[in-house]
mmJSON file of the N, C-alpha and C atoms, coordinates in Angstrom:
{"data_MODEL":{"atom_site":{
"group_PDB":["ATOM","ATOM","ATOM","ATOM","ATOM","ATOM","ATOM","ATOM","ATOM","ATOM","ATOM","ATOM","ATOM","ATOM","ATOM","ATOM","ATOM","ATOM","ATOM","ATOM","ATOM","ATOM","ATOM","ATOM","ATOM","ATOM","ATOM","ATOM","ATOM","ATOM","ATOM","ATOM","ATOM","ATOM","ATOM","ATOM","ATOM","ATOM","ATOM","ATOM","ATOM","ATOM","ATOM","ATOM","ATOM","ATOM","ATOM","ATOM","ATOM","ATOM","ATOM","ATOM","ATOM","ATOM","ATOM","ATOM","ATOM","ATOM","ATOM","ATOM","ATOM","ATOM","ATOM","ATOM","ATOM","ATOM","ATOM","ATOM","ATOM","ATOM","ATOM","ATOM","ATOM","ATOM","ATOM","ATOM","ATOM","ATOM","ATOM","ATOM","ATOM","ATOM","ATOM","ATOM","ATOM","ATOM","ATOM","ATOM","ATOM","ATOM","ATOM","ATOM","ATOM","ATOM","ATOM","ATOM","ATOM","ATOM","ATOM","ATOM","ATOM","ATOM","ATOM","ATOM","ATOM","ATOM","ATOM","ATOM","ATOM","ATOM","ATOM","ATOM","ATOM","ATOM","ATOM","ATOM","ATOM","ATOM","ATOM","ATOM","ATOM","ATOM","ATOM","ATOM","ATOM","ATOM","ATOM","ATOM","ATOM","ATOM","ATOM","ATOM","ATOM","ATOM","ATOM","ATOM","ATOM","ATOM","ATOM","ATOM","ATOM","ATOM","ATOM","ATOM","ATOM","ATOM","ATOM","ATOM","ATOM","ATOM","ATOM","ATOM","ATOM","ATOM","ATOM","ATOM","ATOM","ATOM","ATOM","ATOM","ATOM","ATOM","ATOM","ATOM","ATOM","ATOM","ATOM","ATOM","ATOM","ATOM","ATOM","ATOM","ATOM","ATOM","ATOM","ATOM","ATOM","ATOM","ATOM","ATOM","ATOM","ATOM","ATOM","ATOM","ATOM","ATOM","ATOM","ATOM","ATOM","ATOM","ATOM","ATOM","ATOM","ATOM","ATOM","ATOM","ATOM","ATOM","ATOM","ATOM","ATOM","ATOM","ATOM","ATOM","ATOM","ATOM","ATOM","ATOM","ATOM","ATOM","ATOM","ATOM","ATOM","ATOM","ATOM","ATOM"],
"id":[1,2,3,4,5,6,7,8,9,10,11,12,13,14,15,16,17,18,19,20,21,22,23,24,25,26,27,28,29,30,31,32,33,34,35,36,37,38,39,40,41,42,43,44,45,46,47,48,49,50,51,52,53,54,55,56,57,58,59,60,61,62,63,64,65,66,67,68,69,70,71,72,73,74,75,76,77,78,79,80,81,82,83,84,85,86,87,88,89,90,91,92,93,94,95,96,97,98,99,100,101,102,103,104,105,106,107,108,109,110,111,112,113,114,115,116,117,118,119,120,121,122,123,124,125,126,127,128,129,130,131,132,133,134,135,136,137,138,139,140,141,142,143,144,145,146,147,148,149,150,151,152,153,154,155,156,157,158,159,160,161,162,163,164,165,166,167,168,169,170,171,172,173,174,175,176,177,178,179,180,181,182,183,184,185,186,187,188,189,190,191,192,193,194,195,196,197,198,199,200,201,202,203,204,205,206,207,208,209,210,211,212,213,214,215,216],
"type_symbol":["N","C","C","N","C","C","N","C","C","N","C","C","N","C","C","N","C","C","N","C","C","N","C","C","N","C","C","N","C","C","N","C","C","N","C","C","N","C","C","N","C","C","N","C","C","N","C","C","N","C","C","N","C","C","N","C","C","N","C","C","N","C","C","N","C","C","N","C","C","N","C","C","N","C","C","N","C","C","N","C","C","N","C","C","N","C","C","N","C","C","N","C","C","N","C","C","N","C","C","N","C","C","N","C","C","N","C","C","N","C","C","N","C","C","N","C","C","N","C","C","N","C","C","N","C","C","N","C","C","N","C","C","N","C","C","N","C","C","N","C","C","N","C","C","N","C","C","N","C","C","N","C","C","N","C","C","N","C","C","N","C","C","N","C","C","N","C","C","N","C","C","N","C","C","N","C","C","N","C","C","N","C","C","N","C","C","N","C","C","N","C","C","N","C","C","N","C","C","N","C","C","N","C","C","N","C","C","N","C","C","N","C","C","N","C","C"],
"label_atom_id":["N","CA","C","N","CA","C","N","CA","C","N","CA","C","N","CA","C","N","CA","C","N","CA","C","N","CA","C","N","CA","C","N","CA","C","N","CA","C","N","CA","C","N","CA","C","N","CA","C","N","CA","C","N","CA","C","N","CA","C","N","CA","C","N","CA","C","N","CA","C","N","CA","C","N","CA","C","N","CA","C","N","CA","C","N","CA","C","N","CA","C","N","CA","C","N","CA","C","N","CA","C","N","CA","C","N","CA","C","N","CA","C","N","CA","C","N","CA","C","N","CA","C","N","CA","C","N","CA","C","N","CA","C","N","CA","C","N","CA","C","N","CA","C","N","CA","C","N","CA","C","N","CA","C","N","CA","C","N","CA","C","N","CA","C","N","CA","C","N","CA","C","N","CA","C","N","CA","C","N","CA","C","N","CA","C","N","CA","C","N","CA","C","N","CA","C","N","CA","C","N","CA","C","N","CA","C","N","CA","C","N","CA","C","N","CA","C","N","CA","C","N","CA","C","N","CA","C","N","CA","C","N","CA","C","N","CA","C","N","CA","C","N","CA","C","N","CA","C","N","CA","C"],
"label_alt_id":[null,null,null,null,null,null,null,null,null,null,null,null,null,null,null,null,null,null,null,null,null,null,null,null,null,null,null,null,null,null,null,null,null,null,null,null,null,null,null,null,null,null,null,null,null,null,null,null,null,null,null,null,null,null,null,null,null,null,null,null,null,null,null,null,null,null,null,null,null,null,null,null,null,null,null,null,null,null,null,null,null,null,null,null,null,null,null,null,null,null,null,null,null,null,null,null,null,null,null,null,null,null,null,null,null,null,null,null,null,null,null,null,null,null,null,null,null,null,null,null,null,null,null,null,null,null,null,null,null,null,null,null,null,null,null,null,null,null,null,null,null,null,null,null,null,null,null,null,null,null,null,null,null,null,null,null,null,null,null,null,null,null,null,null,null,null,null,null,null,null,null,null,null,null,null,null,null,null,null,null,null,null,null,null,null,null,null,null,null,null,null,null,null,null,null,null,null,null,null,null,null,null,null,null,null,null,null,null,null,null,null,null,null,null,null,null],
"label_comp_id":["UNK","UNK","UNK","UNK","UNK","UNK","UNK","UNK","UNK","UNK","UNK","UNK","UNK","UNK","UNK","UNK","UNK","UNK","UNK","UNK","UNK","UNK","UNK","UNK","UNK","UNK","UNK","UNK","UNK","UNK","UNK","UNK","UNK","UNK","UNK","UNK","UNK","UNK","UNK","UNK","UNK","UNK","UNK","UNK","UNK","UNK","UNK","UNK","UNK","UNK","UNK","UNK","UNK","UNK","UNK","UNK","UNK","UNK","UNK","UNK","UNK","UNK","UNK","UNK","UNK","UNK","UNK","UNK","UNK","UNK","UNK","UNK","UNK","UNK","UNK","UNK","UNK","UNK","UNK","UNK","UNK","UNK","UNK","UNK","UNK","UNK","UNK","UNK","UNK","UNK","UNK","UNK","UNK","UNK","UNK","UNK","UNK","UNK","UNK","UNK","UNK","UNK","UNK","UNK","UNK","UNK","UNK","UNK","UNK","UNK","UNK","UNK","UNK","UNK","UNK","UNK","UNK","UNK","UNK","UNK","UNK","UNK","UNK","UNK","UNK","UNK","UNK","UNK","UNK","UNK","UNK","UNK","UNK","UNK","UNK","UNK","UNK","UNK","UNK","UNK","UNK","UNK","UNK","UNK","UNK","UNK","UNK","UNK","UNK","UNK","UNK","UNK","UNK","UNK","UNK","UNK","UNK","UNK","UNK","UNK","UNK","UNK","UNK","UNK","UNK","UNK","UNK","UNK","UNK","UNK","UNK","UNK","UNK","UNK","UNK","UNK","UNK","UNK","UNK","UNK","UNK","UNK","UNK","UNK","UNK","UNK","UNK","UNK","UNK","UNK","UNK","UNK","UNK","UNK","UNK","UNK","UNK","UNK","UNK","UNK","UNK","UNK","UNK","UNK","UNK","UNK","UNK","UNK","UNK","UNK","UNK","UNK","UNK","UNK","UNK","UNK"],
"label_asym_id":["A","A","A","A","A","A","A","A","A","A","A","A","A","A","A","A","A","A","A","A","A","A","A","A","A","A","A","A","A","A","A","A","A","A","A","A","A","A","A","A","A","A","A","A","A","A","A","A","A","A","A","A","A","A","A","A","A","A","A","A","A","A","A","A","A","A","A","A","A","A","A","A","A","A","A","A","A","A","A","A","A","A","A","A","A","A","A","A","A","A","A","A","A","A","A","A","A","A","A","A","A","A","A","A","A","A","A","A","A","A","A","A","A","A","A","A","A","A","A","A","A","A","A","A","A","A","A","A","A","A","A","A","A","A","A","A","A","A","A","A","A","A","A","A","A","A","A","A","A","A","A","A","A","A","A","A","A","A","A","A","A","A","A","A","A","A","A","A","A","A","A","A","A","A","A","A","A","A","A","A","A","A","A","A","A","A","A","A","A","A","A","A","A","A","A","A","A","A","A","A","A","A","A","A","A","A","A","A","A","A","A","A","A","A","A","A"],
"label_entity_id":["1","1","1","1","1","1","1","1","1","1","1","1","1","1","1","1","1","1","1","1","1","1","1","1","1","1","1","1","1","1","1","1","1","1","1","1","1","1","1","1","1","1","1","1","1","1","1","1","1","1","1","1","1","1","1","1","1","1","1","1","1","1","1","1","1","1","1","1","1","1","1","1","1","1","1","1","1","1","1","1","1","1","1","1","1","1","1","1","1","1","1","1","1","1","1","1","1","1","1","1","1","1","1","1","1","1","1","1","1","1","1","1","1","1","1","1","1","1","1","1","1","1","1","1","1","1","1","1","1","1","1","1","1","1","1","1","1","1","1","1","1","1","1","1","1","1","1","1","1","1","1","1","1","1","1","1","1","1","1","1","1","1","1","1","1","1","1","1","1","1","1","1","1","1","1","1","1","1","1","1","1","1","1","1","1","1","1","1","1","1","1","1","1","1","1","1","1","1","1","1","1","1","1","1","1","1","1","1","1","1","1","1","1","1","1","1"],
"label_seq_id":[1,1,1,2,2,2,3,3,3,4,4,4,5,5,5,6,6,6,7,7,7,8,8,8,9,9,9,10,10,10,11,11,11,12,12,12,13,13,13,14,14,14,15,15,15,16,16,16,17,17,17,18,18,18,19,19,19,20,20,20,21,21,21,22,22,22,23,23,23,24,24,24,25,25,25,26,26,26,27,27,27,28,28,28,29,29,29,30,30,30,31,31,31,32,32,32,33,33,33,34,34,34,35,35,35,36,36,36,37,37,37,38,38,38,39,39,39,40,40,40,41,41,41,42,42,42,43,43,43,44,44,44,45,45,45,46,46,46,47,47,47,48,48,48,49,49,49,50,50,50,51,51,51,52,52,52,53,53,53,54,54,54,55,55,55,56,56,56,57,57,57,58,58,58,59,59,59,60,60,60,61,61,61,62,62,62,63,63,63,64,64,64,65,65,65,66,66,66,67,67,67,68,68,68,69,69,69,70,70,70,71,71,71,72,72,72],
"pdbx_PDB_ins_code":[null,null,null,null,null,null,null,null,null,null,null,null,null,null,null,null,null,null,null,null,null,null,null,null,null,null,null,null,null,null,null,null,null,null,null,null,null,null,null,null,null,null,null,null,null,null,null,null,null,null,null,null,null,null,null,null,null,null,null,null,null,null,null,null,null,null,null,null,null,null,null,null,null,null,null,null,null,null,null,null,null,null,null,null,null,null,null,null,null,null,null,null,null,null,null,null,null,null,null,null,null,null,null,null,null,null,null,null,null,null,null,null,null,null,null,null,null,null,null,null,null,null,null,null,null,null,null,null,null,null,null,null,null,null,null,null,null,null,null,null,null,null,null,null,null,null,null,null,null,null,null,null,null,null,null,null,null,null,null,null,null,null,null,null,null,null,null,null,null,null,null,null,null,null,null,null,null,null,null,null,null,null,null,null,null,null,null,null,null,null,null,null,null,null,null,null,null,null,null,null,null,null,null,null,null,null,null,null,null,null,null,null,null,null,null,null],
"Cartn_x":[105.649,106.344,107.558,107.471,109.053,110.174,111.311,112.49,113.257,114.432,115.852,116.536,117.563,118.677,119.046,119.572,120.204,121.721,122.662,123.878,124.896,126.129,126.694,126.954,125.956,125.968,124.438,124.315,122.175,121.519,122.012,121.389,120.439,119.605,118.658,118.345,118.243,117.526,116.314,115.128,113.581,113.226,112.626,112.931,111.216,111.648,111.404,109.99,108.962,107.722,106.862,107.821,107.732,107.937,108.712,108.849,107.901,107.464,106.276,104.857,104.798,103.858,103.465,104.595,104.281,104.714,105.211,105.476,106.321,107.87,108.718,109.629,110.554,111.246,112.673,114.297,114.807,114.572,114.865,114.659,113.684,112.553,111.221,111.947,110.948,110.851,109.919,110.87,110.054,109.512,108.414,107.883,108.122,108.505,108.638,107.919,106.852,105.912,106.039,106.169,106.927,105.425,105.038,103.871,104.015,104.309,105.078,106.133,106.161,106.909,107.175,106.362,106.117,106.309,107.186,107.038,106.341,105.838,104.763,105.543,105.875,106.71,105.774,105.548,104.828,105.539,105.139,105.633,105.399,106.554,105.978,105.255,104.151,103.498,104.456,105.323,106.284,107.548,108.498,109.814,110.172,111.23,111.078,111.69,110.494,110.57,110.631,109.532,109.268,110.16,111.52,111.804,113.37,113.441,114.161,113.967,114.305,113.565,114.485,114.945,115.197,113.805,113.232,112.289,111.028,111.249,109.768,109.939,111.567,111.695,111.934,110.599,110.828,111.378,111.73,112.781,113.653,114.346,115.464,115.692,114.734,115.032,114.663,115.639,116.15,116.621,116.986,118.074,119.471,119.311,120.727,121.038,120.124,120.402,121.031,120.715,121.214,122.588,122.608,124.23,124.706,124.994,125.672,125.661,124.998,125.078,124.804,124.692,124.428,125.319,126.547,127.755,128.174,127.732,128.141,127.898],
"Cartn_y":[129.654,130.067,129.161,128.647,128.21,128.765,128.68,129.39,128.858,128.949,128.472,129.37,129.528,129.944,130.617,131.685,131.004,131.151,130.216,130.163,131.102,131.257,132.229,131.834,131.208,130.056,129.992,130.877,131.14,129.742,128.745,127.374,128.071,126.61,126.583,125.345,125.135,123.652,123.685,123.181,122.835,122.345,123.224,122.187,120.937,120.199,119.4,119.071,119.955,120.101,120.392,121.18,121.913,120.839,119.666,118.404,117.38,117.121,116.257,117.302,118.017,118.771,118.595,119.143,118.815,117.334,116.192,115.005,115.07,116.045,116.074,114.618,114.398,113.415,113.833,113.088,113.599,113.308,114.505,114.388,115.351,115.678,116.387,117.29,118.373,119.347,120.343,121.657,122.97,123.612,124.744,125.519,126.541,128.049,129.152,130.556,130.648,131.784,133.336,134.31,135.675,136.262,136.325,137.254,138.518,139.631,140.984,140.153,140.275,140.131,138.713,137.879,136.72,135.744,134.305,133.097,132.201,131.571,130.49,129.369,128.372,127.057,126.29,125.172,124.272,123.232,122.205,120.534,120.499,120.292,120.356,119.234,119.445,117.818,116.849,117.564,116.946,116.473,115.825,115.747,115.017,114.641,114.125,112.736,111.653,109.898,109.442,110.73,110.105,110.403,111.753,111.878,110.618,110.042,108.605,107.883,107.614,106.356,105.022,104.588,103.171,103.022,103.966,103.133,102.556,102.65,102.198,101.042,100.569,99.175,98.638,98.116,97.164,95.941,95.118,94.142,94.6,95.56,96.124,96.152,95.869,96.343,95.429,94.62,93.507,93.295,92.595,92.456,92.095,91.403,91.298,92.251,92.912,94.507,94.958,95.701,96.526,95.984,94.981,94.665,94.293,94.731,94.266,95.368,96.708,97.812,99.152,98.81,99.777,100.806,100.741,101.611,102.433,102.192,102.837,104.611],
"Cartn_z":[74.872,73.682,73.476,72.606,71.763,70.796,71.625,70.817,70.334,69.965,69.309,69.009,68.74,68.511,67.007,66.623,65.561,65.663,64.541,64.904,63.941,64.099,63.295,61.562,61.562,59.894,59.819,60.463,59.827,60.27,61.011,61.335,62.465,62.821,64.067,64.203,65.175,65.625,65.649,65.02,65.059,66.251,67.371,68.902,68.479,69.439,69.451,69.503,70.055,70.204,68.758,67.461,66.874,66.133,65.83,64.883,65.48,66.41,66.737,66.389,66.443,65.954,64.131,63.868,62.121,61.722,62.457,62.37,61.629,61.883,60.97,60.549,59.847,59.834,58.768,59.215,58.698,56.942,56.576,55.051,54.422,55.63,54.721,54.478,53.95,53.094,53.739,53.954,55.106,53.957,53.843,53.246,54.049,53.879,54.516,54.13,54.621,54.486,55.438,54.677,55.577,55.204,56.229,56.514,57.434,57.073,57.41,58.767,59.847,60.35,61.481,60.75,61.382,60.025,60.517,59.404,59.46,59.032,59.142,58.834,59.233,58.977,58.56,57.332,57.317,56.707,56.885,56.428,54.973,53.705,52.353,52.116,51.49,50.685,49.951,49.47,48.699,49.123,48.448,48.935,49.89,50.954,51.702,51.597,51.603,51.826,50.481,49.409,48.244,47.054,47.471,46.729,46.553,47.186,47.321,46.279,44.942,44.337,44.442,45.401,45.388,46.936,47.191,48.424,47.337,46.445,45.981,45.292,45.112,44.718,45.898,46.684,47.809,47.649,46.302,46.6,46.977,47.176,47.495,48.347,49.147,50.896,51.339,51.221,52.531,53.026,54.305,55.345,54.577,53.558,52.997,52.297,51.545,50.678,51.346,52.805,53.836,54.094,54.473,55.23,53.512,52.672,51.52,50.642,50.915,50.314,51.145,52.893,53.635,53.721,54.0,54.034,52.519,51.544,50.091,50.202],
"occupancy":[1.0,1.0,1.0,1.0,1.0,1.0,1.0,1.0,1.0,1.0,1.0,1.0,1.0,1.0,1.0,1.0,1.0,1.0,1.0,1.0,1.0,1.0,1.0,1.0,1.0,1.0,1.0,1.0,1.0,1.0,1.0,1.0,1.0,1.0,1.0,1.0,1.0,1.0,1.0,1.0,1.0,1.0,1.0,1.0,1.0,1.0,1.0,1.0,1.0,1.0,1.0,1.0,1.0,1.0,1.0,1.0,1.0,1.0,1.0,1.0,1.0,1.0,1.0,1.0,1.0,1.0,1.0,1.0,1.0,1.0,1.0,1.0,1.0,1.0,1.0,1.0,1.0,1.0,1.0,1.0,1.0,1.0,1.0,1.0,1.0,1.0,1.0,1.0,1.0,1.0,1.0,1.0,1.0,1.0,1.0,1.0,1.0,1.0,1.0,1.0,1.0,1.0,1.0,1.0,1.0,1.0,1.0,1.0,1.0,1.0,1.0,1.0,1.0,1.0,1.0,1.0,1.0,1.0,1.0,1.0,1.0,1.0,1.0,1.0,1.0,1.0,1.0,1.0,1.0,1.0,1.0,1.0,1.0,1.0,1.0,1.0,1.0,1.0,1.0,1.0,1.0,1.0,1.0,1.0,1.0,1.0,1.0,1.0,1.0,1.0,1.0,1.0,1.0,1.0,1.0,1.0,1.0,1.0,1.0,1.0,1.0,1.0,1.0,1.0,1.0,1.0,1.0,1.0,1.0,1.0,1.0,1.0,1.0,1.0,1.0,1.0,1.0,1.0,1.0,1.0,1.0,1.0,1.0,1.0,1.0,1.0,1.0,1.0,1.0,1.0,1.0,1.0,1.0,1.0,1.0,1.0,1.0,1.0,1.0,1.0,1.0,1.0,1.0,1.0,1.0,1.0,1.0,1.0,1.0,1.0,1.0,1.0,1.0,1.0,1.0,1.0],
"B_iso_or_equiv":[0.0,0.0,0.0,0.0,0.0,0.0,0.0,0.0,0.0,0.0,0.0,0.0,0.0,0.0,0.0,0.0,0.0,0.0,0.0,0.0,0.0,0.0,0.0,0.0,0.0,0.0,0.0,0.0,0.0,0.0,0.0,0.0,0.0,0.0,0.0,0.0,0.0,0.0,0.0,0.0,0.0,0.0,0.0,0.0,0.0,0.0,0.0,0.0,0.0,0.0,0.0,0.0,0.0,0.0,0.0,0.0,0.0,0.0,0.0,0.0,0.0,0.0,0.0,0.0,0.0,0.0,0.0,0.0,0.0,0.0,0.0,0.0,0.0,0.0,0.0,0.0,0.0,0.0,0.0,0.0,0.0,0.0,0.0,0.0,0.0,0.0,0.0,0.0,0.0,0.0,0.0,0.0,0.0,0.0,0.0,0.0,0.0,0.0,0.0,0.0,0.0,0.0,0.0,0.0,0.0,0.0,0.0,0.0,0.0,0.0,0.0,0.0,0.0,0.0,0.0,0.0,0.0,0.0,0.0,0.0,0.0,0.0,0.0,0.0,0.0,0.0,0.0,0.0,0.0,0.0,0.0,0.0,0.0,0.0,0.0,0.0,0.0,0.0,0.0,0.0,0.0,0.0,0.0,0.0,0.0,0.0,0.0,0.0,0.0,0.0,0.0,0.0,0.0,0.0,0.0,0.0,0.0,0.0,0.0,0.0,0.0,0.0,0.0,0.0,0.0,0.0,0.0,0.0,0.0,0.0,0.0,0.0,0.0,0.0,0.0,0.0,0.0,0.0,0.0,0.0,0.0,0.0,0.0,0.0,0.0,0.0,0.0,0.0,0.0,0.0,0.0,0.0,0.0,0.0,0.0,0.0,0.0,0.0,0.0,0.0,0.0,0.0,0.0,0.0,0.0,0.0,0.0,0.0,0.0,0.0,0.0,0.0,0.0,0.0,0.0,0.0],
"pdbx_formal_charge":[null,null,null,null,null,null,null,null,null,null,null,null,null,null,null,null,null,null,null,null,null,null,null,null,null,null,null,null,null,null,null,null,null,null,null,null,null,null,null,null,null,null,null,null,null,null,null,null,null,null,null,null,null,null,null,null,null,null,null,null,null,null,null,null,null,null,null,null,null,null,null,null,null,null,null,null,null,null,null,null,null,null,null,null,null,null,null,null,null,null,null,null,null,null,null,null,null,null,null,null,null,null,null,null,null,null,null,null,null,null,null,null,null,null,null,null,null,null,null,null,null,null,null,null,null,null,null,null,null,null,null,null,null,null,null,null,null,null,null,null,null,null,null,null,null,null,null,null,null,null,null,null,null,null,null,null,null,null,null,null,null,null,null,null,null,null,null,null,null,null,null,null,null,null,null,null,null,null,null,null,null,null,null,null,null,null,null,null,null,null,null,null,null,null,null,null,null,null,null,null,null,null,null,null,null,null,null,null,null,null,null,null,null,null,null,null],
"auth_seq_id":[1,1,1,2,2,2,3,3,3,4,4,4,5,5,5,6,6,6,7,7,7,8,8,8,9,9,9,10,10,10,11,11,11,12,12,12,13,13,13,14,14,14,15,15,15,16,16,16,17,17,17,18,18,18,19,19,19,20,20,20,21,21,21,22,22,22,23,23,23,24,24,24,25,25,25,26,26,26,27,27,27,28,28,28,29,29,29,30,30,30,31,31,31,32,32,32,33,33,33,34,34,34,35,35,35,36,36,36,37,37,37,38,38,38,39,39,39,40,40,40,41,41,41,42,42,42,43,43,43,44,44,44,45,45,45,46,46,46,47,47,47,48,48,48,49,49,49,50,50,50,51,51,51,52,52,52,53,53,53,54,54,54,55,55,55,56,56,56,57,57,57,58,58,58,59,59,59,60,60,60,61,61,61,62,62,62,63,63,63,64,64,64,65,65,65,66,66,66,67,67,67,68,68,68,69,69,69,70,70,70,71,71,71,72,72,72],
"auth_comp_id":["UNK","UNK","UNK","UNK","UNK","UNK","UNK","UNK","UNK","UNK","UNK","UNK","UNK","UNK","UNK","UNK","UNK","UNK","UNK","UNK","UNK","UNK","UNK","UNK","UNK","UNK","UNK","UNK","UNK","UNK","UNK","UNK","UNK","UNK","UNK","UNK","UNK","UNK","UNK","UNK","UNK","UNK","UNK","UNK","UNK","UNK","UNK","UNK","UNK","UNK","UNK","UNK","UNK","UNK","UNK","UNK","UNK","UNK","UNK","UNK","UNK","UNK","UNK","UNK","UNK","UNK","UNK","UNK","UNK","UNK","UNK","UNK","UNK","UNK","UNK","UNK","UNK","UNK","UNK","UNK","UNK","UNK","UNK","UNK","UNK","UNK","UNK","UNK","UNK","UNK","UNK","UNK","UNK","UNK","UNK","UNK","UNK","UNK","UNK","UNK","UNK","UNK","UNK","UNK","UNK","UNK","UNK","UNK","UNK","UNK","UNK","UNK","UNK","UNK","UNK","UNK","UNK","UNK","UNK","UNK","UNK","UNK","UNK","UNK","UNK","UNK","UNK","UNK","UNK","UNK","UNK","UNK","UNK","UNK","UNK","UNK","UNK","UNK","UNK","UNK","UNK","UNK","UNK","UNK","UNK","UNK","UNK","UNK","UNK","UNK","UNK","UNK","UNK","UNK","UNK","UNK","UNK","UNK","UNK","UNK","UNK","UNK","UNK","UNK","UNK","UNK","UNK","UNK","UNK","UNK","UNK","UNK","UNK","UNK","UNK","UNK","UNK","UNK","UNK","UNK","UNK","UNK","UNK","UNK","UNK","UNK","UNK","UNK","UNK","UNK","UNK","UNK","UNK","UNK","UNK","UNK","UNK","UNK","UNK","UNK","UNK","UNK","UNK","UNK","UNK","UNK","UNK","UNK","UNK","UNK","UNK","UNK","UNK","UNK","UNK","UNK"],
"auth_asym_id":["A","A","A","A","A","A","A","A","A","A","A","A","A","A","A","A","A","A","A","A","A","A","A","A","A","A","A","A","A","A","A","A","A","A","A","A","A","A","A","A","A","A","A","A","A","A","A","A","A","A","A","A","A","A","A","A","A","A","A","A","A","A","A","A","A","A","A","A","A","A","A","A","A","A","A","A","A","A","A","A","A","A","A","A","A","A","A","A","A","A","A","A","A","A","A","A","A","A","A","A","A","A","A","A","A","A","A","A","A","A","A","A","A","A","A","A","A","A","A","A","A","A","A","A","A","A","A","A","A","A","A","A","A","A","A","A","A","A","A","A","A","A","A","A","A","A","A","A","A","A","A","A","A","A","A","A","A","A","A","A","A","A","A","A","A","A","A","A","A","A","A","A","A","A","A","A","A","A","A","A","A","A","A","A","A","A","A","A","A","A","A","A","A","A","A","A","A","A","A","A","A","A","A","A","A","A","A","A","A","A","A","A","A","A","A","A"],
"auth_atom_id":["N","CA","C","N","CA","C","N","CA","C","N","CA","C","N","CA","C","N","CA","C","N","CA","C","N","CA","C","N","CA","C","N","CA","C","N","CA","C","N","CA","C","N","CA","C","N","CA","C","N","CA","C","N","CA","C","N","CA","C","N","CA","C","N","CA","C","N","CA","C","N","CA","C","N","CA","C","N","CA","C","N","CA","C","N","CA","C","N","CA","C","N","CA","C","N","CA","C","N","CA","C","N","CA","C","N","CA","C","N","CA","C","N","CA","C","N","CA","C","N","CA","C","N","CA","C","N","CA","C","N","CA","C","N","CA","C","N","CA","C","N","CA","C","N","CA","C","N","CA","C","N","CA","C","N","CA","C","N","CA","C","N","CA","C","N","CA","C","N","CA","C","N","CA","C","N","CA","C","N","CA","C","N","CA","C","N","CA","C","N","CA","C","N","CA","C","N","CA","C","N","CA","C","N","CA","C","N","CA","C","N","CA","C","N","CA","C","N","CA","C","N","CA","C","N","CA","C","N","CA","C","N","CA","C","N","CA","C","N","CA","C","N","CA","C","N","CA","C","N","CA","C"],
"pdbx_PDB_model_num":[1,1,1,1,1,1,1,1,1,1,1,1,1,1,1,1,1,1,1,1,1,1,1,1,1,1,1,1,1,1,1,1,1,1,1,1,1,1,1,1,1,1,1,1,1,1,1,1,1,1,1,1,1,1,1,1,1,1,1,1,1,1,1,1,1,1,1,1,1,1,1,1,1,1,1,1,1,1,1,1,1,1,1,1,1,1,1,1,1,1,1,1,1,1,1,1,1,1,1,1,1,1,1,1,1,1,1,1,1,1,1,1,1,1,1,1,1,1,1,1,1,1,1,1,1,1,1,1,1,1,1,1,1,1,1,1,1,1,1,1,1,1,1,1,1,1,1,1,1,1,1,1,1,1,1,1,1,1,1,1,1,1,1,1,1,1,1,1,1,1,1,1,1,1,1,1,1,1,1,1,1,1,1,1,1,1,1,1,1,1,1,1,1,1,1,1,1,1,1,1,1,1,1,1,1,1,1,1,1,1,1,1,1,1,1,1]
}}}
């Protein structure tokens, strides 16, 4: 069984078995399903990497992009 915590600000940490499992990454997008007294966590289809739109102008992302607009 896997647990966590929660904190006095309603947080929790996703342990770690539980983000290699759904191949989380920072940024996705959780879905939260309450089925009487159990939640179902799942990875959203959406959101995430894609909701970024400068990743899809790959001129953009170049080594000089980065060091010349990384810190903004």
């Amino acid at each position: 069984m896997i647990t966590s915590k929660l904190t006095t600000k309603a947080q929790t940490t996703i342990p770690q078995p539980v983000r290699a499992a759904l191949r989380l990454q920072p940024g996705d997008e959780l879905i939260y399903q309450i089925d009487d007294q159990r939640v179902i966590l799942t990875k959203s289809s959406r959101g995430g990497k894609t909701d970024d739109p400068f990743r899809t102008f790959s001129e953009w992302n170049s080594a000089a992009d980065t060091r010349a607009y990384g810190n903004l």
